[in-house]
Biopython code that builds the backbone (N, CA, C, O; Angstrom):
import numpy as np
from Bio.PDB.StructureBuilder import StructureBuilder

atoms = [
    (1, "UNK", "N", (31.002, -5.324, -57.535)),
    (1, "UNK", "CA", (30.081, -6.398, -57.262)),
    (1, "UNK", "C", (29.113, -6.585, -58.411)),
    (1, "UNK", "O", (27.891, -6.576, -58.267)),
    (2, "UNK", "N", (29.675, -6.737, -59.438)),
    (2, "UNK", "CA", (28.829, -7.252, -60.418)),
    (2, "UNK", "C", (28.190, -8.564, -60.802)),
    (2, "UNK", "O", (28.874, -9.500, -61.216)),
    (3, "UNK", "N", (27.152, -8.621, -60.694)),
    (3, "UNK", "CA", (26.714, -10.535, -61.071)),
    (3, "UNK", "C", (25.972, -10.010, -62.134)),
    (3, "UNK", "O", (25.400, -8.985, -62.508)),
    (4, "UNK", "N", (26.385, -11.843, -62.646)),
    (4, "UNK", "CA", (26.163, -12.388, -64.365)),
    (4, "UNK", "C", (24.700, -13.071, -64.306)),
    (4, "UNK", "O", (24.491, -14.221, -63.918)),
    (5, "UNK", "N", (23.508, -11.949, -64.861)),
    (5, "UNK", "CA", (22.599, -12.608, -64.931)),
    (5, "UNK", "C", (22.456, -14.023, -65.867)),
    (5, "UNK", "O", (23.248, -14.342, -66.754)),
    (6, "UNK", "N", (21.704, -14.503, -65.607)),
    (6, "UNK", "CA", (21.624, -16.078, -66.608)),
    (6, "UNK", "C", (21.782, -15.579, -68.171)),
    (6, "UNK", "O", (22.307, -16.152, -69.125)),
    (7, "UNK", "N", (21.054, -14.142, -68.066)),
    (7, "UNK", "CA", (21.068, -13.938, -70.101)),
    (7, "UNK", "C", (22.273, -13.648, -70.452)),
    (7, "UNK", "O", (22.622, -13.873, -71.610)),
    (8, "UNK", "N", (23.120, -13.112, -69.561)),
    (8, "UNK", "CA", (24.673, -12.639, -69.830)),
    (8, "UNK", "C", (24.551, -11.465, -69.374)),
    (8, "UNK", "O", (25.611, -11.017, -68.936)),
    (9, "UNK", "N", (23.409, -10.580, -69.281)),
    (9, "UNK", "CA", (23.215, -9.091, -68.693)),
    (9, "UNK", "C", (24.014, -9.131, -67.330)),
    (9, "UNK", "O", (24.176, -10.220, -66.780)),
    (10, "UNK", "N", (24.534, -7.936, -66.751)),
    (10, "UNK", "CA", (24.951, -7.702, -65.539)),
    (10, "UNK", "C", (23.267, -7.255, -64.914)),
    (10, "UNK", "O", (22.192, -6.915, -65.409)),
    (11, "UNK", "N", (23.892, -7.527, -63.412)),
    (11, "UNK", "CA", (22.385, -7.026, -62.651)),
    (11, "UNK", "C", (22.624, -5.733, -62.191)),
    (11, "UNK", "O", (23.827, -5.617, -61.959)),
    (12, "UNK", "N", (21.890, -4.518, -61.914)),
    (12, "UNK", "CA", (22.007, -2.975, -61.530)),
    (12, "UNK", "C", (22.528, -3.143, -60.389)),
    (12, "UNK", "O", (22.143, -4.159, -59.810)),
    (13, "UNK", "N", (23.422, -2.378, -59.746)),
    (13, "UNK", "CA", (23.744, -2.105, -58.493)),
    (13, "UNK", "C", (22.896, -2.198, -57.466)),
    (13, "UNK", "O", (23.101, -2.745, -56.382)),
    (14, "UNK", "N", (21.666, -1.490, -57.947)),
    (14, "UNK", "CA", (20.580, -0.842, -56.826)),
    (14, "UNK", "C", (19.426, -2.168, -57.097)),
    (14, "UNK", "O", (19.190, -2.564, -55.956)),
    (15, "UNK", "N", (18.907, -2.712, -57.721)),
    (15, "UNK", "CA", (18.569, -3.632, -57.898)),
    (15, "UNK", "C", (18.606, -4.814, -56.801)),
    (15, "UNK", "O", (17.650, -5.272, -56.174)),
    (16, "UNK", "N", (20.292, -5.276, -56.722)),
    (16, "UNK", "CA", (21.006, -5.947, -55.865)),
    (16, "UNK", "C", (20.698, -5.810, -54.094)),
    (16, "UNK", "O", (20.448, -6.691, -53.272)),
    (17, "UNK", "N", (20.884, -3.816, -53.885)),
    (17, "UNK", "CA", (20.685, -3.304, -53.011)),
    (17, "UNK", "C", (19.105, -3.951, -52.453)),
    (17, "UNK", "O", (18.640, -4.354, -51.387)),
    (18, "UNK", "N", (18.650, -3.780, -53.813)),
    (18, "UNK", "CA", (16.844, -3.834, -53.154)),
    (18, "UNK", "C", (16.730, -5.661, -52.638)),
    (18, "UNK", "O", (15.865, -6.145, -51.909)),
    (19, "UNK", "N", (17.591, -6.195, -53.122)),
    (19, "UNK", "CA", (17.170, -7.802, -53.353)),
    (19, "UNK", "C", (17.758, -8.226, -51.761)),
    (19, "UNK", "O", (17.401, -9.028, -50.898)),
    (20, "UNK", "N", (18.643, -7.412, -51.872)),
    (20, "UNK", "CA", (19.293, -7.266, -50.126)),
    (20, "UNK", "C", (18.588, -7.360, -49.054)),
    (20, "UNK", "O", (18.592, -8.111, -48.079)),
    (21, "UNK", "N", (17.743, -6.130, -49.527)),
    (21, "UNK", "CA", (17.112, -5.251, -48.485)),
    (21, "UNK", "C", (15.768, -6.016, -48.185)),
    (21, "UNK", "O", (15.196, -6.043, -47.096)),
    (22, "UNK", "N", (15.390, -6.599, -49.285)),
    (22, "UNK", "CA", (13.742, -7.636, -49.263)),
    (22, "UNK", "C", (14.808, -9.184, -48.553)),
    (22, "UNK", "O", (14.434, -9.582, -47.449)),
    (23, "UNK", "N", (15.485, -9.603, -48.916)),
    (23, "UNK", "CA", (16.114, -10.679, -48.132)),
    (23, "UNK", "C", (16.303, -10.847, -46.618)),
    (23, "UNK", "O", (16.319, -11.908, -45.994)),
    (24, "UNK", "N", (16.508, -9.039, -45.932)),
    (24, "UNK", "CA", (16.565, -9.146, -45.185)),
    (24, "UNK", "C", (15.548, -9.053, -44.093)),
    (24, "UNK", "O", (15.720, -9.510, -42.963)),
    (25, "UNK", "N", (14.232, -8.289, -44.602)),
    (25, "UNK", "CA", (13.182, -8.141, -44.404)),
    (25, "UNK", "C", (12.552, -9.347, -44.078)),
    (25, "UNK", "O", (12.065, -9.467, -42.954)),
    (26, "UNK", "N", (12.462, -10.644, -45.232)),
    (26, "UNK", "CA", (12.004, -11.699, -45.226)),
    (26, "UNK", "C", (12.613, -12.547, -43.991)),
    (26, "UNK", "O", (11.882, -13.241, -43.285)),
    (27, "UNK", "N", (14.220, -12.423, -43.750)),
    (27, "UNK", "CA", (14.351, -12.532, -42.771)),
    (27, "UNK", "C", (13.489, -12.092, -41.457)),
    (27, "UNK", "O", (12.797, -12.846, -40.774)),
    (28, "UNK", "N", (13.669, -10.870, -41.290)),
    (28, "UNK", "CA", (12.915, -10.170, -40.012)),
    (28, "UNK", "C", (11.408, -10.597, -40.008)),
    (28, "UNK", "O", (10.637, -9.839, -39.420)),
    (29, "UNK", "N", (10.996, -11.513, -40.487)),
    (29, "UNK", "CA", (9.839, -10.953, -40.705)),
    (29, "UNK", "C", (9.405, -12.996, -40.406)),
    (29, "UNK", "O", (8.368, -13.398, -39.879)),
    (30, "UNK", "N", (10.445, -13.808, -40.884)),
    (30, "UNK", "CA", (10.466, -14.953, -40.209)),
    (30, "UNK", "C", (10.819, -14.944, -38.733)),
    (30, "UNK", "O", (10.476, -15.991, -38.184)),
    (31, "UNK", "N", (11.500, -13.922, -37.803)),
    (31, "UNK", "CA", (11.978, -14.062, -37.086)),
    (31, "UNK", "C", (10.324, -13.710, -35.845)),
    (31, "UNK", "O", (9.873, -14.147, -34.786)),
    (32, "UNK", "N", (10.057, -12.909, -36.650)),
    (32, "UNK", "CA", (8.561, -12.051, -36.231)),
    (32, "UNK", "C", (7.591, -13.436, -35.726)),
    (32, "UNK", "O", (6.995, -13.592, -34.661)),
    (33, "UNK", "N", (7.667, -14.182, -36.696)),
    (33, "UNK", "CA", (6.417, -14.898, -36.957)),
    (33, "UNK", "C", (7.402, -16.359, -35.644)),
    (33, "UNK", "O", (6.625, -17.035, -34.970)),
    (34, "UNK", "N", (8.492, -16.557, -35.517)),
    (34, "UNK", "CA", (8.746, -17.363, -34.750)),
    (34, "UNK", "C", (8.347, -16.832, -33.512)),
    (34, "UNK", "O", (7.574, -17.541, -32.868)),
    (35, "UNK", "N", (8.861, -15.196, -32.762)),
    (35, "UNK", "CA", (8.483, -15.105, -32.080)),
    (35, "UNK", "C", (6.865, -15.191, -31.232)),
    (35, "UNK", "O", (6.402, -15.427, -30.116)),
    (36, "UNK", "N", (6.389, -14.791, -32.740)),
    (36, "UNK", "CA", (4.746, -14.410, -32.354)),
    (36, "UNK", "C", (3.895, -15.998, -32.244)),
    (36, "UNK", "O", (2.687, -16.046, -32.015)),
    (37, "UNK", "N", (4.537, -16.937, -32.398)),
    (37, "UNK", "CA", (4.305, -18.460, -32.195)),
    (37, "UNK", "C", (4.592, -18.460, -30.726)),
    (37, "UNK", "O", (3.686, -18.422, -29.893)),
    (38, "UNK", "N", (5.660, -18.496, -30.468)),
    (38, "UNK", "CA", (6.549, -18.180, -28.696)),
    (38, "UNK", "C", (5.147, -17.614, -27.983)),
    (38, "UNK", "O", (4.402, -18.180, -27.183)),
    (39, "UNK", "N", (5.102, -16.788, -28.353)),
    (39, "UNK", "CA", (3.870, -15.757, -27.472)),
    (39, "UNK", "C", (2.644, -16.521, -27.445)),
    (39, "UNK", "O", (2.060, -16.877, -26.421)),
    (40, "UNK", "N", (2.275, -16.758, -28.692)),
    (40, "UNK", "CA", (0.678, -17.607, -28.616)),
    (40, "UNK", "C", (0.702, -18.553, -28.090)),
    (40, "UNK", "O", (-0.367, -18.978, -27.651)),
    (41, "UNK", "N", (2.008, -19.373, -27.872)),
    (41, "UNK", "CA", (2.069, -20.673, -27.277)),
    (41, "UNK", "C", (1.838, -20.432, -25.632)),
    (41, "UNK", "O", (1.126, -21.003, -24.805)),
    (42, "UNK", "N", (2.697, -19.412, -25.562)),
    (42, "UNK", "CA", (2.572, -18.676, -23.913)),
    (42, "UNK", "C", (1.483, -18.287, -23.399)),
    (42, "UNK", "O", (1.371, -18.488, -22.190)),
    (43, "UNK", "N", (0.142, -17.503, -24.240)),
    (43, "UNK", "CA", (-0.914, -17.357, -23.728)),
    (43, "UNK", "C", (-1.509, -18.249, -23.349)),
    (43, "UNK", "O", (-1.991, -18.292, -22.216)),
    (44, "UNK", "N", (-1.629, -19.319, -24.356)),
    (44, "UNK", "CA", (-2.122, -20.492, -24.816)),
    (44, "UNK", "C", (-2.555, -21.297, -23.018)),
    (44, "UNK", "O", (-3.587, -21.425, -22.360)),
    (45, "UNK", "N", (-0.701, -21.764, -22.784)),
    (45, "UNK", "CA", (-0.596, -22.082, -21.428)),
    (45, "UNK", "C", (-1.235, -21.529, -20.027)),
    (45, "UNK", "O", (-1.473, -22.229, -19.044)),
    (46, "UNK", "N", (-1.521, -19.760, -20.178)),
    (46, "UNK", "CA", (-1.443, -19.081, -19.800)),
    (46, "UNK", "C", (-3.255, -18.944, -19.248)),
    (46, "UNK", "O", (-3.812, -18.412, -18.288)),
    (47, "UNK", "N", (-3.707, -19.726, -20.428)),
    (47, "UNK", "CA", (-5.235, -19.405, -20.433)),
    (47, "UNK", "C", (-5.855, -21.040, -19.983)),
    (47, "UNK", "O", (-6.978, -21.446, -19.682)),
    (48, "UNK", "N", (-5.063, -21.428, -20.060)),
    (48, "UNK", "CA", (-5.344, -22.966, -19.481)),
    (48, "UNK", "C", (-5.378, -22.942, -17.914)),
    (48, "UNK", "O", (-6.324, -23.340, -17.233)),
    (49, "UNK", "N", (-4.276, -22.446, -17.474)),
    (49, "UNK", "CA", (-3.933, -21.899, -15.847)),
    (49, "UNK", "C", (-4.416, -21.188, -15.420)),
    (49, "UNK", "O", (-4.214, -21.038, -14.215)),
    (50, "UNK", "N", (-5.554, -20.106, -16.245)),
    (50, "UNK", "CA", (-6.121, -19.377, -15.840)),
    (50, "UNK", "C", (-7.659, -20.001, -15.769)),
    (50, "UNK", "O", (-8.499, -19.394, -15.105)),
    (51, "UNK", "N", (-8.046, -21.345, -16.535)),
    (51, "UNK", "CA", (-9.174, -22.142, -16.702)),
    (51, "UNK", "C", (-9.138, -22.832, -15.506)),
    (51, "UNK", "O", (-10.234, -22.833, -14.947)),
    (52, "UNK", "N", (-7.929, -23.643, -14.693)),
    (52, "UNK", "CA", (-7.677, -24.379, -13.791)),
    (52, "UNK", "C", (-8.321, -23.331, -12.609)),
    (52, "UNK", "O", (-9.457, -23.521, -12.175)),
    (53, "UNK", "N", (-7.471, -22.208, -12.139)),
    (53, "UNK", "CA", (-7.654, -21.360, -10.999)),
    (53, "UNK", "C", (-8.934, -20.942, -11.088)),
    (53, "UNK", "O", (-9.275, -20.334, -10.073)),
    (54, "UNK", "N", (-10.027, -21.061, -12.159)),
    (54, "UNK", "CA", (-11.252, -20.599, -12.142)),
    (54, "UNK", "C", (-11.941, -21.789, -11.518)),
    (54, "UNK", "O", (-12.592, -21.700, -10.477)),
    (55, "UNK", "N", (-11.803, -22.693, -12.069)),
    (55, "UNK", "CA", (-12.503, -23.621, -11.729)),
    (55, "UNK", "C", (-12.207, -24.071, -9.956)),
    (55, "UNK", "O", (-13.040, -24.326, -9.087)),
    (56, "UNK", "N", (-10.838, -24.042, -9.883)),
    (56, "UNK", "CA", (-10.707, -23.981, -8.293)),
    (56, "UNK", "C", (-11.566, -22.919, -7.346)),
    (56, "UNK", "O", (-12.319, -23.048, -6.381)),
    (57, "UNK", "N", (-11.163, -22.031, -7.965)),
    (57, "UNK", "CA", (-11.690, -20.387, -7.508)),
    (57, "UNK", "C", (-13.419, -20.981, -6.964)),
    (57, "UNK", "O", (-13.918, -20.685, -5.878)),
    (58, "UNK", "N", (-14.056, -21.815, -7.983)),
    (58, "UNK", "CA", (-15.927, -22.070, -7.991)),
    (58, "UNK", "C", (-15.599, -23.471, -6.861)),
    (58, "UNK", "O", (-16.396, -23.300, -5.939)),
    (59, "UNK", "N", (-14.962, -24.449, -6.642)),
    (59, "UNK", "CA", (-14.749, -25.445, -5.554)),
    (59, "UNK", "C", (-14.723, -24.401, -4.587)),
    (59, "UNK", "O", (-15.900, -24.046, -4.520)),
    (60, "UNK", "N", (-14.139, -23.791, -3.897)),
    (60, "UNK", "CA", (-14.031, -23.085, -3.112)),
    (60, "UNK", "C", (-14.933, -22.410, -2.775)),
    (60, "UNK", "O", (-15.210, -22.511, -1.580)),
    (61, "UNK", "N", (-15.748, -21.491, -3.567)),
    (61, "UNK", "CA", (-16.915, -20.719, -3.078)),
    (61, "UNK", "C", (-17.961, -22.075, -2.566)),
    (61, "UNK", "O", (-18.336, -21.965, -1.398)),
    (62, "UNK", "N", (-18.249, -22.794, -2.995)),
    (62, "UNK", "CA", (-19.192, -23.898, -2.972)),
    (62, "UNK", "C", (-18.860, -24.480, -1.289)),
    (62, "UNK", "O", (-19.641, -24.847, -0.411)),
    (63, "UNK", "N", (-17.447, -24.378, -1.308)),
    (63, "UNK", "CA", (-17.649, -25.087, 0.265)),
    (63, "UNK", "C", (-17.664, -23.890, 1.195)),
    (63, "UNK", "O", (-18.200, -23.948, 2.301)),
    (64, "UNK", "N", (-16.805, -22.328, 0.523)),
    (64, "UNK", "CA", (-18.170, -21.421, 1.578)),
    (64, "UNK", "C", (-19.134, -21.416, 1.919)),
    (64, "UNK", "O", (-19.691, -21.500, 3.014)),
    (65, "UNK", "N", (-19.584, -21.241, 0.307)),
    (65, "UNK", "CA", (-21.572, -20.970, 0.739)),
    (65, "UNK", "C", (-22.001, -22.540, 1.444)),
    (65, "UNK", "O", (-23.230, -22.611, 1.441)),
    (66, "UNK", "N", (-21.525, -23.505, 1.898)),
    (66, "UNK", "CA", (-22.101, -24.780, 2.530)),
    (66, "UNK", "C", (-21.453, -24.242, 4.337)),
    (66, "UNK", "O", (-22.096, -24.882, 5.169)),
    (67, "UNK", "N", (-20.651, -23.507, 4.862)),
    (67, "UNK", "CA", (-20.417, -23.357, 5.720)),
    (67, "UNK", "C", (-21.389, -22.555, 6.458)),
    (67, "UNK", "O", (-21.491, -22.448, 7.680)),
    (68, "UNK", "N", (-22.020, -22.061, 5.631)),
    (68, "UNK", "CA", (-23.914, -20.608, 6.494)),
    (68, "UNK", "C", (-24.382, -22.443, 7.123)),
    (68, "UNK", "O", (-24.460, -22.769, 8.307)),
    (69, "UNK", "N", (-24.596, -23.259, 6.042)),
    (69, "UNK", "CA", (-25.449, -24.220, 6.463)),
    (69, "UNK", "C", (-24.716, -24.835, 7.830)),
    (69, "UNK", "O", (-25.077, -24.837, 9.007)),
    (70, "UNK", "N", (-23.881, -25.201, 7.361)),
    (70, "UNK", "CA", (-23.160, -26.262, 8.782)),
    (70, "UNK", "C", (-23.057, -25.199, 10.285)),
    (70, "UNK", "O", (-23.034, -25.626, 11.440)),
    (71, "UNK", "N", (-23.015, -23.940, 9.917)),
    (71, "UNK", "CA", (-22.959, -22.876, 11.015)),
    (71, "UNK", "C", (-24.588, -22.964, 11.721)),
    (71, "UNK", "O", (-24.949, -22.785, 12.884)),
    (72, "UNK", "N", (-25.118, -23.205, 10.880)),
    (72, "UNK", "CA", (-27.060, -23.048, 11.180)),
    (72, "UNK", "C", (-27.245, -24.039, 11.595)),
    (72, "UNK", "O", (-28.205, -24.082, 12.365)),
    (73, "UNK", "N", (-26.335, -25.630, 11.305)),
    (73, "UNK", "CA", (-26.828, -26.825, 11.601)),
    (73, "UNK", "C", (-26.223, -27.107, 13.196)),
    (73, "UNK", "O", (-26.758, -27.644, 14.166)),
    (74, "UNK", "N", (-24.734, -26.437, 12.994)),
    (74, "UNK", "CA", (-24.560, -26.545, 14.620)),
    (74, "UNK", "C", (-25.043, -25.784, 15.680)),
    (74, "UNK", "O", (-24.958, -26.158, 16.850)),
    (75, "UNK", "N", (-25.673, -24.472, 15.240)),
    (75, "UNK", "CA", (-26.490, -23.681, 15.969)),
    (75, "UNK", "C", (-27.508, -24.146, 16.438)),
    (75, "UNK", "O", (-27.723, -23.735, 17.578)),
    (76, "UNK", "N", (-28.560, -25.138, 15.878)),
    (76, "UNK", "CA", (-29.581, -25.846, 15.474)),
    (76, "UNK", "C", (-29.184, -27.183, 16.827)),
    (76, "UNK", "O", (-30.031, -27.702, 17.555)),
    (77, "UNK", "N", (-28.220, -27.372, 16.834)),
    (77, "UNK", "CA", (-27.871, -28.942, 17.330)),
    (77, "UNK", "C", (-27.345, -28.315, 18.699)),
    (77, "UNK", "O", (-27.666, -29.028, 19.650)),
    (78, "UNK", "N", (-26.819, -27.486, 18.963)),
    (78, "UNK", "CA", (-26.869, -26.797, 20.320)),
    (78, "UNK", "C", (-28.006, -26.426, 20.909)),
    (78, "UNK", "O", (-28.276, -26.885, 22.019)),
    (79, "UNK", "N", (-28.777, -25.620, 20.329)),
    (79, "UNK", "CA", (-30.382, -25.189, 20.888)),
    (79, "UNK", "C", (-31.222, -26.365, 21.134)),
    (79, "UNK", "O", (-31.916, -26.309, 22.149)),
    (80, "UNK", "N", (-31.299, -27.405, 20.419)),
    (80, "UNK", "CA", (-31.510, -28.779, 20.703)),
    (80, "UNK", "C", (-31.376, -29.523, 21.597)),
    (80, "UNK", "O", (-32.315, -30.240, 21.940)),
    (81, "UNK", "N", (-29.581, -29.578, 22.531)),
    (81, "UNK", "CA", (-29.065, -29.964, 23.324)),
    (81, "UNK", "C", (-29.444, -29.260, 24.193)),
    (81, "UNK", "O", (-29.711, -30.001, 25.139)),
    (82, "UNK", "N", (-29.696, -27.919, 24.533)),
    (82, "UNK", "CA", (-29.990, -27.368, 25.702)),
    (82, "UNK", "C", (-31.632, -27.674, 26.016)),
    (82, "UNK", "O", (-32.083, -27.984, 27.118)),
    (83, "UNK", "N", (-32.272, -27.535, 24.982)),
    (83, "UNK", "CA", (-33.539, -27.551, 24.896)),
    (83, "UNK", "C", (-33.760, -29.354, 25.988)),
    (83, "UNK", "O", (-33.980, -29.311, 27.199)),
    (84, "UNK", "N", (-33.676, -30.255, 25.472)),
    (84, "UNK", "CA", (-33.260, -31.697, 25.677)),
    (84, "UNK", "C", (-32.604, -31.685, 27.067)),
    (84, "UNK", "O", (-32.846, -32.636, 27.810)),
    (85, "UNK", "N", (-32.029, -30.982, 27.367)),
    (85, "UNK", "CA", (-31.302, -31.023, 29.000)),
    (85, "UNK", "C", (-32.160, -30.116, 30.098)),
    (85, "UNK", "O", (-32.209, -30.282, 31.316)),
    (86, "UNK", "N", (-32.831, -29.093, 29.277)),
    (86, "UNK", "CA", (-34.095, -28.603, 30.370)),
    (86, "UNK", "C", (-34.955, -29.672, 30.543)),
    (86, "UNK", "O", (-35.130, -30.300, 31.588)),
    (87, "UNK", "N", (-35.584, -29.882, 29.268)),
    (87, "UNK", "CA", (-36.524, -31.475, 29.429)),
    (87, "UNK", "C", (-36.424, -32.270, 30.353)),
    (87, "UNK", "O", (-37.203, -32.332, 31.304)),
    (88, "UNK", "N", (-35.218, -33.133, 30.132)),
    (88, "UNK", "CA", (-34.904, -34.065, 31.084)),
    (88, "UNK", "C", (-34.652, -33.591, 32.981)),
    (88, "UNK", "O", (-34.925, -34.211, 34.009)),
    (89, "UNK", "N", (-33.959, -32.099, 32.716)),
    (89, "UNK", "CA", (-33.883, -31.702, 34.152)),
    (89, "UNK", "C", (-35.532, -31.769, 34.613)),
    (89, "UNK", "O", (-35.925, -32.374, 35.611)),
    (90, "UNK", "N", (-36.306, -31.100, 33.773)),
    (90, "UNK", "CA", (-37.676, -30.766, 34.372)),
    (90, "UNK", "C", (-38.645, -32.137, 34.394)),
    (90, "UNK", "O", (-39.708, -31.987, 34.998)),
    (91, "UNK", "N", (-38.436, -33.242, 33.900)),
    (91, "UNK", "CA", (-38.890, -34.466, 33.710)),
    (91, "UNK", "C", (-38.007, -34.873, 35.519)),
    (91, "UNK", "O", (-38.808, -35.251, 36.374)),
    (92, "UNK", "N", (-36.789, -34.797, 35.884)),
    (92, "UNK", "CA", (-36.174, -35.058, 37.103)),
    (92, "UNK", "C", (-36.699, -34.663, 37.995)),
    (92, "UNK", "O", (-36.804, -35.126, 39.131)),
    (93, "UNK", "N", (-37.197, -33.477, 37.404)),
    (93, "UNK", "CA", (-37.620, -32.606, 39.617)),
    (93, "UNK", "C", (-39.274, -32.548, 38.909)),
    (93, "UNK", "O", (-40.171, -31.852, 39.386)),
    (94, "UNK", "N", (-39.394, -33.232, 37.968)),
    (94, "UNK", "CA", (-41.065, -33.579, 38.186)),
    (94, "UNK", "C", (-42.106, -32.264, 37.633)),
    (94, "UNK", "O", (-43.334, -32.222, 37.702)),
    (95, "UNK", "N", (-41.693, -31.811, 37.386)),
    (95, "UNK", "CA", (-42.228, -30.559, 37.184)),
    (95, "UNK", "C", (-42.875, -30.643, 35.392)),
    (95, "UNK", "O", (-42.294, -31.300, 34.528)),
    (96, "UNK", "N", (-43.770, -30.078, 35.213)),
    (96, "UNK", "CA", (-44.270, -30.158, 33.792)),
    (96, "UNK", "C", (-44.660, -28.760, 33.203)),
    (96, "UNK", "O", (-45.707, -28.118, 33.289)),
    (97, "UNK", "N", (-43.246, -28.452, 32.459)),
    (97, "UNK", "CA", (-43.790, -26.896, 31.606)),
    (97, "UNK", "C", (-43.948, -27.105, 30.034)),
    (97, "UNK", "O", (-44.382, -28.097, 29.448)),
    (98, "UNK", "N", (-43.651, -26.344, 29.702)),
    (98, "UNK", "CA", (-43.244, -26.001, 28.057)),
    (98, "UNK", "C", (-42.802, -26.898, 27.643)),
    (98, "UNK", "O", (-43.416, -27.385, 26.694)),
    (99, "UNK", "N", (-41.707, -27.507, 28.039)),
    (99, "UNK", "CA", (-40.444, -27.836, 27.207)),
    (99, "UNK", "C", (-40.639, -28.945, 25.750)),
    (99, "UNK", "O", (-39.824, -29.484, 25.001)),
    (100, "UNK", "N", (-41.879, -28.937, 25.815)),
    (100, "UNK", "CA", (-42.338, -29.909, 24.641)),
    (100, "UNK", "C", (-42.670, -29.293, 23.480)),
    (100, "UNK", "O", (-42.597, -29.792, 22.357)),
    (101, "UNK", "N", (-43.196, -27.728, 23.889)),
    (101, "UNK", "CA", (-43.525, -26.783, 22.927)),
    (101, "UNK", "C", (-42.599, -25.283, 22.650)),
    (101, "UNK", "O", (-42.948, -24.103, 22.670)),
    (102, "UNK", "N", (-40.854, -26.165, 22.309)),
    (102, "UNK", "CA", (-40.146, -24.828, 22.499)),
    (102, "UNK", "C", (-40.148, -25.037, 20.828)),
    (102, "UNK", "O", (-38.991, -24.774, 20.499)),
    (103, "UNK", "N", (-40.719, -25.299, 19.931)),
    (103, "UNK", "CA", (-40.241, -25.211, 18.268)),
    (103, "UNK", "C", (-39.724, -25.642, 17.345)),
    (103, "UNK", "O", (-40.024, -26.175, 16.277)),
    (104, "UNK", "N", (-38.248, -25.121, 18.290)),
    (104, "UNK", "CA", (-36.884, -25.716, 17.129)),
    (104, "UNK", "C", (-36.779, -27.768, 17.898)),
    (104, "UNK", "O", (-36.705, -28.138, 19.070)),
    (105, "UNK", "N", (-36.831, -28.754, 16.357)),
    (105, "UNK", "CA", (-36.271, -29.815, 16.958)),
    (105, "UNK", "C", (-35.403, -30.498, 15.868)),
    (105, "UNK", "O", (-35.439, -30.350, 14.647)),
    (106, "UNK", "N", (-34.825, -31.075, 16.432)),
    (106, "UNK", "CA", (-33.459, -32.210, 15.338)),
    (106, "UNK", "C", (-34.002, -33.295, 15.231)),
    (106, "UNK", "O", (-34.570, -33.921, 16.126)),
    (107, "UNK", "N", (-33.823, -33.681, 13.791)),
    (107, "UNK", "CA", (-34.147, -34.947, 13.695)),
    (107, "UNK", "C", (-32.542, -35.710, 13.189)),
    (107, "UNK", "O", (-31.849, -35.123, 12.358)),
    (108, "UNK", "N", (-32.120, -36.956, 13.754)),
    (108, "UNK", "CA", (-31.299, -37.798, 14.103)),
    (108, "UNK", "C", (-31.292, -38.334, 12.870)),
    (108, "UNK", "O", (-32.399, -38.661, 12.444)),
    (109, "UNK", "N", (-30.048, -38.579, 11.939)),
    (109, "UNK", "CA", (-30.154, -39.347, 10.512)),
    (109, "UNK", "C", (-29.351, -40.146, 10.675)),
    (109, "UNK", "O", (-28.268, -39.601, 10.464)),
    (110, "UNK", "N", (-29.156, -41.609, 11.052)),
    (110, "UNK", "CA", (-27.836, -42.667, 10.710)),
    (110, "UNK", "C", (-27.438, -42.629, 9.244)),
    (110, "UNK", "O", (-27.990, -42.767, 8.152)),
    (111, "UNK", "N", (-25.751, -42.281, 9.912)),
    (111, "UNK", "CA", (-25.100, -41.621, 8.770)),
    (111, "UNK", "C", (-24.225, -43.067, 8.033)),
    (111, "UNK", "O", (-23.202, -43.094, 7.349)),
    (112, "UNK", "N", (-24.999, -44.022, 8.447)),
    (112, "UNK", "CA", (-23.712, -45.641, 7.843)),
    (112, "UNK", "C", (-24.610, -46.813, 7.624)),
    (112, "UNK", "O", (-24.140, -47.893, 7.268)),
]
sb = StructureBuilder()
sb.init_structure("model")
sb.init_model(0)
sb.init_chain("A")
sb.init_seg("    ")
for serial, (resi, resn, name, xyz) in enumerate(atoms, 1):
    if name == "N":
        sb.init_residue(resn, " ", resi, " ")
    sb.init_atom(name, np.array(xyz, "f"), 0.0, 1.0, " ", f" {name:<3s}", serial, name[0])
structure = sb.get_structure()
């Protein structure tokens, strides 16, 4: 396996070997850099989907923490209703207690 350098010199055996051996390297080493594109592209995606589920993840807590309220507001709107049905019973049989001074009261918002 002798090759004819351009001056007319032959090239060394081992020389050849080495020119091989860096050829093939350069190879491996493109193959490296395709893969390691593959991968970054994959995180890439990876960190986007992980930006989405965060941001879902914070919608979600938000309509937890609003459920203490709506739990307090229907608690609130029951004690109200009962409160309001003693009233009126005790306004029926005539009778005059408290029921004007029990605390908790609702105020009515038209919602349209």
């Amino acid at each position: 396996m002798s090759s004819q350098h351009p001056g007319g010199a032959s090239i060394p055996p081992h020389l050849l070997q080495r020119l091989a051996e860096k050829q093939q390297e350069l190879d491996n080493l493109l193959v490296i850099r395709q893969l390691s594109n593959h991968l970054r592209m994959h995180f890439d995606e990876l960190a986007e989907k992980f930006e989405a589920l965060t941001q879902g993840n914070q919608a979600v807590s938000k309509v937890l923490e609003n459920w203490a309220s709506v739990f307090r507001t229907i608690a609130l709107t029951d004690t109200y209703a009962v409160q309001e049905q003693e009233r009126e019973q005790s306004i029926a049989e005539g009778t005059t207690g408290s029921a004007d001074s029990n605390g908790a009261s609702l105020v009515r918002l038209p919602t349209s």
